[in-house]
N, C-alpha and C positions, 0 to 999 in steps of 0.2 A: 616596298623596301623598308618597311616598318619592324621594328623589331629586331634589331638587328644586336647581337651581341656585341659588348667592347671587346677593341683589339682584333675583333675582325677583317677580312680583308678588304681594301677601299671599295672595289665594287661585292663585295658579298650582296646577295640579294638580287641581284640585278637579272635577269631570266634574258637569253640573247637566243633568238632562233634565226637559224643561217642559212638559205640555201643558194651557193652561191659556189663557185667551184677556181679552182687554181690559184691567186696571187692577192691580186688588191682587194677584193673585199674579203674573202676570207682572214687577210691581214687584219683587217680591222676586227672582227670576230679574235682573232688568236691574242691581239694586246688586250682585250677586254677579260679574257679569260685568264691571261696571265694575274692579271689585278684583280680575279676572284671571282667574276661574272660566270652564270653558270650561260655553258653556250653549247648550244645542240645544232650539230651541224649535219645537215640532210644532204644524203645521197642518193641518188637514183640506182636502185637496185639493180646488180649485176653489171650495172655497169660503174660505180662510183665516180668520183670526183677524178678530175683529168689529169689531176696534182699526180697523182699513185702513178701514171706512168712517164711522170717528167724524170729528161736525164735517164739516170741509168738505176740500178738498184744491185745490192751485193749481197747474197743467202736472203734474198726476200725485202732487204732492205733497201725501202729508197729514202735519200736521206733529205729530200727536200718536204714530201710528204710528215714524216717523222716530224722536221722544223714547224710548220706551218699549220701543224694540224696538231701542236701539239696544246694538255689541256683540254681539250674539247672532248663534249659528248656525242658519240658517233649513231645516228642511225641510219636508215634505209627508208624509202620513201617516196614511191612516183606521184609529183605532186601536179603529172600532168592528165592525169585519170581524175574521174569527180570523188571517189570512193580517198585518194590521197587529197585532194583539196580540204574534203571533209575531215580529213585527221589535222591536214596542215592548220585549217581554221580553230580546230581546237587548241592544239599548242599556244594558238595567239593568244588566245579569249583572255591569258593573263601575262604573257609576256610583254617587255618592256622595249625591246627591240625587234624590229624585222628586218635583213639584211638580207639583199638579193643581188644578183649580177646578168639575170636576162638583158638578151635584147632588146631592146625600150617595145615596148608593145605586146612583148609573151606573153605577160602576167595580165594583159586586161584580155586578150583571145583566151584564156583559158577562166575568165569571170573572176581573177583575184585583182579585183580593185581597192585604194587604199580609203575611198571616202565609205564604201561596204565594212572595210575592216575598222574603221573608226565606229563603226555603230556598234560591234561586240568589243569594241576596247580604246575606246577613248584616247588616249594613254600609249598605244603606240607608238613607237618613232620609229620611221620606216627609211634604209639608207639604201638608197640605189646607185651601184658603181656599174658605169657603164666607160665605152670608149670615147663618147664624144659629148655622152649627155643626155636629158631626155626630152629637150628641142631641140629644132635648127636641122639643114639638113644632111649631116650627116649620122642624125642620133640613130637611124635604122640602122647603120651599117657597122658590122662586129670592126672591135678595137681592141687590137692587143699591142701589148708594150710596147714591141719592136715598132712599128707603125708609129706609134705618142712617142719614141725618141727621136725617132725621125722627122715630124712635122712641128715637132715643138719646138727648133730650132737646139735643141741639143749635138747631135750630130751633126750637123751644118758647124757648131763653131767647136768638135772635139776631134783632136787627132793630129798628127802634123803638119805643118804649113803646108809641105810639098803632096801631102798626103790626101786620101778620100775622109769623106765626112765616115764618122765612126760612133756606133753604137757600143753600149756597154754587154757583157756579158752576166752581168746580174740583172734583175729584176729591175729597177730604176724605176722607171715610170709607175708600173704597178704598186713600190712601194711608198713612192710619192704619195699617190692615191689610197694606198691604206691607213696612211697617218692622216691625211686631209679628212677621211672617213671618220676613223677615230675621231679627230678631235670636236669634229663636228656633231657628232655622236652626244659627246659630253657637251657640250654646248647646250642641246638640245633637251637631255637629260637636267642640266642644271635651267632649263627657262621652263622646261615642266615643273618639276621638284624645288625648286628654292624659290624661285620668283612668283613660283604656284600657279601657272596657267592651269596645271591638271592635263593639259593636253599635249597631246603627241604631234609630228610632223614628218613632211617626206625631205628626206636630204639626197640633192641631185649632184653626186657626186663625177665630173667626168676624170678619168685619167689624163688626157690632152691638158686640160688647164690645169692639171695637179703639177706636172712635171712644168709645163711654161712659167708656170707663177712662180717656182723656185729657182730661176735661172738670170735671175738679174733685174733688172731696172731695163731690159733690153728694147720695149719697144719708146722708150723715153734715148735712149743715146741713139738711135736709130734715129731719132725726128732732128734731135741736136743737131749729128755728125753725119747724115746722112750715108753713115755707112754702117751696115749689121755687126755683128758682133763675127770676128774670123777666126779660123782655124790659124791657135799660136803654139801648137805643143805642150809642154809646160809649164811655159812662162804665160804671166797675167798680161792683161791692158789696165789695169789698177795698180801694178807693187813690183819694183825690182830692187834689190835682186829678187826672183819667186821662180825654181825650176828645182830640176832634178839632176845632179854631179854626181861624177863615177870617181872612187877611189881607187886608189892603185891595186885594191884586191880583186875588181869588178864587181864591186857591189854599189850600190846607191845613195845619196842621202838627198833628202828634201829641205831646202831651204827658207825662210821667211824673212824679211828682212828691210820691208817696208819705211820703217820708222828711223827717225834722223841717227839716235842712241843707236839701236842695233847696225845699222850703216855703218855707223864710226867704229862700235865692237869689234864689225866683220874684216874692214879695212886693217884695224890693226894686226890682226889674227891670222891674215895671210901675208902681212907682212909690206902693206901699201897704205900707209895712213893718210901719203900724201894725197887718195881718191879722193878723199872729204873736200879737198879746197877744188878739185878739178870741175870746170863748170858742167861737165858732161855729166857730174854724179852726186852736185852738190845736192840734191833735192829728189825728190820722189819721182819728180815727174818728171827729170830729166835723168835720174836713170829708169827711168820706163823709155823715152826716147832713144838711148843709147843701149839697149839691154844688151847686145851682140857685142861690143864689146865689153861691159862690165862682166857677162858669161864668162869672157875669155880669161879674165883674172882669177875668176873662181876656179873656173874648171881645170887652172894650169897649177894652183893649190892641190887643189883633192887629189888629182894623178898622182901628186906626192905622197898619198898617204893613206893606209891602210883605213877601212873602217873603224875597228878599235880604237885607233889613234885620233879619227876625227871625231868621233865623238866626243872621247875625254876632253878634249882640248876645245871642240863648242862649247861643250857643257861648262867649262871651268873660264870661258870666255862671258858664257852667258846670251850668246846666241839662240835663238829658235831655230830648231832644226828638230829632224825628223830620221831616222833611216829607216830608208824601204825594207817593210818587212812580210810578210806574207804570211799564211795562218799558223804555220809551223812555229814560225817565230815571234808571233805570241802567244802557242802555249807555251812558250818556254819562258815568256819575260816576267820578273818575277814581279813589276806593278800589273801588269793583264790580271797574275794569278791572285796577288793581294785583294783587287776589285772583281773577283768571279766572272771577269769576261767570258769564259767559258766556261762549263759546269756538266757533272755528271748526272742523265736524267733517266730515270727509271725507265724501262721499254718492258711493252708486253711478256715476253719470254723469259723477264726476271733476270735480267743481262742492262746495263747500264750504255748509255749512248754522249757522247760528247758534244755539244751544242753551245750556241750560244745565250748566255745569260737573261735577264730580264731589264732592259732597260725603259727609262731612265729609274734611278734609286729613288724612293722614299723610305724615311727613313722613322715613318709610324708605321704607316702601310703597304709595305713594301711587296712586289710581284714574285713570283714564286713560280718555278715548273714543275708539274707535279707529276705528269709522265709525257711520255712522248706520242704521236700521233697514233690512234691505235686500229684496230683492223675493222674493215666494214662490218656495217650493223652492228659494233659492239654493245653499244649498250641500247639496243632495240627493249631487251625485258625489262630494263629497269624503265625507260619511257612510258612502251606501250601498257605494259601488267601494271608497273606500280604509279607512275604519274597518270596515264588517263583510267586507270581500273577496266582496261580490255582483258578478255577470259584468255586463254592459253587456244582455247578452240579457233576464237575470235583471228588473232595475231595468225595462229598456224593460216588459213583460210586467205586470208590478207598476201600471206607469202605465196602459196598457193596458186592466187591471183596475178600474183605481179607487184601486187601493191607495193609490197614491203620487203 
């Protein structure tokens, strides 16, 4: 990572070999590339990565593939053959990363061990995302999201009181785990590179404890109060008023309203200031005690009034609040669009795709999409021909084979 032009991109330089298929670790691969890492991510030929037939796809397009894969440099690659290990090991000999998602144990049946890969590259850092980890006994058994929202106690405390415990419809768990990957990443990268070890390490990423470890202080109020954390709808056990009111147009707003100032704000605002002195709401945690009725005050406000109307009138109050909105209506909101929440990103066929942006800003080095996921083996020639100097005979033969 020497040598590096000014004004380059923060990871310019940085070599990331990926093979790793659908969500959380790929995630981690696709932030690193957004920030400039160059990342080649390996497919098992003919059959690729299991992303391409997630959900659904429209004229060829699917658009979570597209997301998640975009950025990257695509090849082809069975690295379950000795003839693909031998190509895989070369990639390494100068890469800075290695990022996998087998099931704990594939990569040593198939002789790719990482105290092996330290002898041609020192300097590795190797991130393994797996479902449960790579001890303990459940680290054999495959883990995917839905399972880590489930046991993590996510679901157990999401959904309505009267209601079944409830998983998310997005990624969740998975993307827990690709930022926990990431960051760990960089971590690892800066105790190599700044602190100067020189050396590389294995990061045992599980998904289970990605999504646990972002859900609260839960096993700490559980020893307290001996009682788990429960299924409240959308109100908190930390903050009331905290839910979601329907206006008299049937739309939504989200409230926040914790603090003693904003309390008195709200109280005036709907028109009850006398709640402040009331001992049921004088204080946070007596209206977290009473939220049922402190709800009723609000939600007998909102029915009065249009969207439009409460907003203005939050906003000019100076309340925290929110209105439910859905993708639609942030592309239409004009701070989404001032901050490129969403953005037009170059696709294969020279047709442009709407996505979302690069987060978080920096504001020297800032991340960039540079095209969107693109079709298997695409850049096989520039790998094989021009990064390892394989003949054209060589590659064809390789394909041939199965290899590639």
């Amino acid at each position: 990572m020497t040598g590096i032009e000014a004004g380059a991109a923060a990871l310019a330089g940085l070599k990331v070999v990926e093979c790793a298929t659908v969500i959380a670790a790929p995630l981690c691969g696709r932030m690193l590339a957004d920030f400039g890492a160059e990342v080649i991510h390996v497919e098992p030929p003919g059959k690729g990565d299991h992303l391409r037939n997630f959900g659904f796809d429209v004229d060829g397009i699917n658009p979570w593939w597209k997301y998640y894969s975009r950025n990257k440099k695509l090849i082809t690659l069975d690295i379950s053959k000795a003839a693909g290990r031998e190509i895989l090991l070369d990639l390494l000999k100068d890469a800075d990363i290695f990022i996998e998602n087998f099931r704990t144990g594939r990569l040593d049946e198939w002789g790719i061990r990482f105290e092996d890969l330290q002898k041609i590259n020192p300097r590795l850092i190797m991130v393994s995302v797996t479902g449960f980890g790579q001890t303990g006994p459940y680290a054999s058994q495959p883990g995917f999201g839905t399972l880590v929202e489930a046991m993590s106690g996510f679901a157990e405390m999401t959904g309505e009181v009267d209601g079944p415990p409830t998983l998310p419809q997005f990624p969740l768990a998975d993307t827990c785990a690709g930022f926990y990957a990431t960051m760990a990443t960089m971590f690892a990268v800066y105790n190599r590179d700044v602190v100067g070890t020189g050396k590389g390490q294995v990061i045992d990423v599980s998904i289970w404890e990605s999504l646990f470890s972002i859900l609260g202080p839960n096993a700490t109020v559980d020893r307290m109060t001996g009682t788990p954390p429960r299924r409240m709808g959308n109100r908190a056990p930390t903050s009331a008023p905290r839910n979601t009111y329907k206006t008299s147009d049937g739309r939504f707003v989200a409230l926040a309203g914790a603090t003693q100032t904003t309390a008195k704000r709200l109280f005036a605002m709907i028109g009850k200031p006398e709640l402040m002195d009331d001992p049921r709401f004088k204080t946070n945690m007596a209206r977290v005690r009473n939220v049922v009725e402190l709800d009723a005050y609000i939600d007998e406000w909102m029915g009065r009034h249009t969207l439009a109307d409460v907003v203005g009138i939050l906003r000019q109050a100076d309340v925290p609040f929110g209105p439910v909105f859905n993708v639609a209506d942030i592309a239409r909101d004009a701070h989404a669009q001032i901050r490129q929440m969403i953005v037009d990103v170059p696709d294969e066929n020279g047709t442009t795709l709407p996505m979302e942006g690069v987060f978080p800003r920096m504001t020297g080095t800032p991340g960039k999409v540079r095209h969107a996921g693109k079709s298997m083996g695409a850049d096989n020639d520039e790998i094989y021909l021009k990064r390892l100097g394989m003949t054209r005979q060589a590659v064809d033969q390789l394909i041939k084979d199965g290899i590639v």
